[in-house]
N, C-alpha and C positions, 0 to 999 in steps of 0.2 A: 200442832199447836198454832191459830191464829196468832199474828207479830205480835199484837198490843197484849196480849198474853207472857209472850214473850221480851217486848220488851219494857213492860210494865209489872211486872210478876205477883206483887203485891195489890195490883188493881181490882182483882177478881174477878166476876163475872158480868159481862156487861147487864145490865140491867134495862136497857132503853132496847127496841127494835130498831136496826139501821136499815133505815129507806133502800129499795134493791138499786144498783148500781154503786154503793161506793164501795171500795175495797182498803182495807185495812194498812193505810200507809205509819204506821205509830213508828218512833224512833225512840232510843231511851233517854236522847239529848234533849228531846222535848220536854215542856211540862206535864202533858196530859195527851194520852193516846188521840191519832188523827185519822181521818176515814176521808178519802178524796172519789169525786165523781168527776166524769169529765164531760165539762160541758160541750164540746167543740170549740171552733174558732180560738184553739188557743188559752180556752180558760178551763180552769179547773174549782171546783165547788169543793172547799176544807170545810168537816166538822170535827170539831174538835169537843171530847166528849171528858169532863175534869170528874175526879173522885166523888162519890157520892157523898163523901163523908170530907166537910168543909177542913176540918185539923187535918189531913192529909194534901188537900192542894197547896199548888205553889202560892197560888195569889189568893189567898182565903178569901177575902173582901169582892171576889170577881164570883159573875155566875157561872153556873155549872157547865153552859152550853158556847159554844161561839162555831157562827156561823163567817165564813170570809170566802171571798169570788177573788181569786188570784190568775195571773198569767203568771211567765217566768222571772218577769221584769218586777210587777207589783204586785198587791195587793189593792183589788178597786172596790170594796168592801167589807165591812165587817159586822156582825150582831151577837151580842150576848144575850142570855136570858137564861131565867132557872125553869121556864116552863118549857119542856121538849113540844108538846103540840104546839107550841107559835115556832118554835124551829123545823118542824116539819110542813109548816104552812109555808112557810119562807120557801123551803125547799124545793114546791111545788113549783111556787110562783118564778123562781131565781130558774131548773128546771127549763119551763117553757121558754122563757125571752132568747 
């Protein structure tokens, strides 16, 4: 059983395709299952992918998608959106740099 399966149980089936490279880092202290890529240099690419179904998430009023470029120290940014194509464009672009 993938983690976010596991520690999300009630989540169900991911519905979105995840870009190849990230692996399924979800916790069940989190809000919403997380999927981490690594960029090099110390950074890592969080997507964080919340319920499809808005009365289930933690922050109803938040979009579905949130995109963040962390190292160990911080977090050096962040994107929300409810469209998954502009979070896979991001992804590209974040990705190459």
């Amino acid at each position: 059983m993938t983690s976010y399966r596991k520690e999300f149980p009630d989540f169900g089936l991911m519905d979105v395709a995840l870009p190849l490279g990230f692996i399924d880092n979800s916790w069940h202290n989190d809000a919403m299952p997380c999927f981490t890529k690594d960029l090099g240099r110390g950074r890592l690419l969080n997507l964080w992918v919340d319920y499809e179904n808005p009365d289930l998430r933690e922050f109803q009023n938040q979009p579905r998608f949130w995109l963040q470029v962390a190292t160990d120290e911080v977090i050096t940014g962040m994107h929300q959106s409810n469209d998954f194509d502009e979070i896979l464009s991001l992804i590209v672009l974040m990705s190459s740099l």
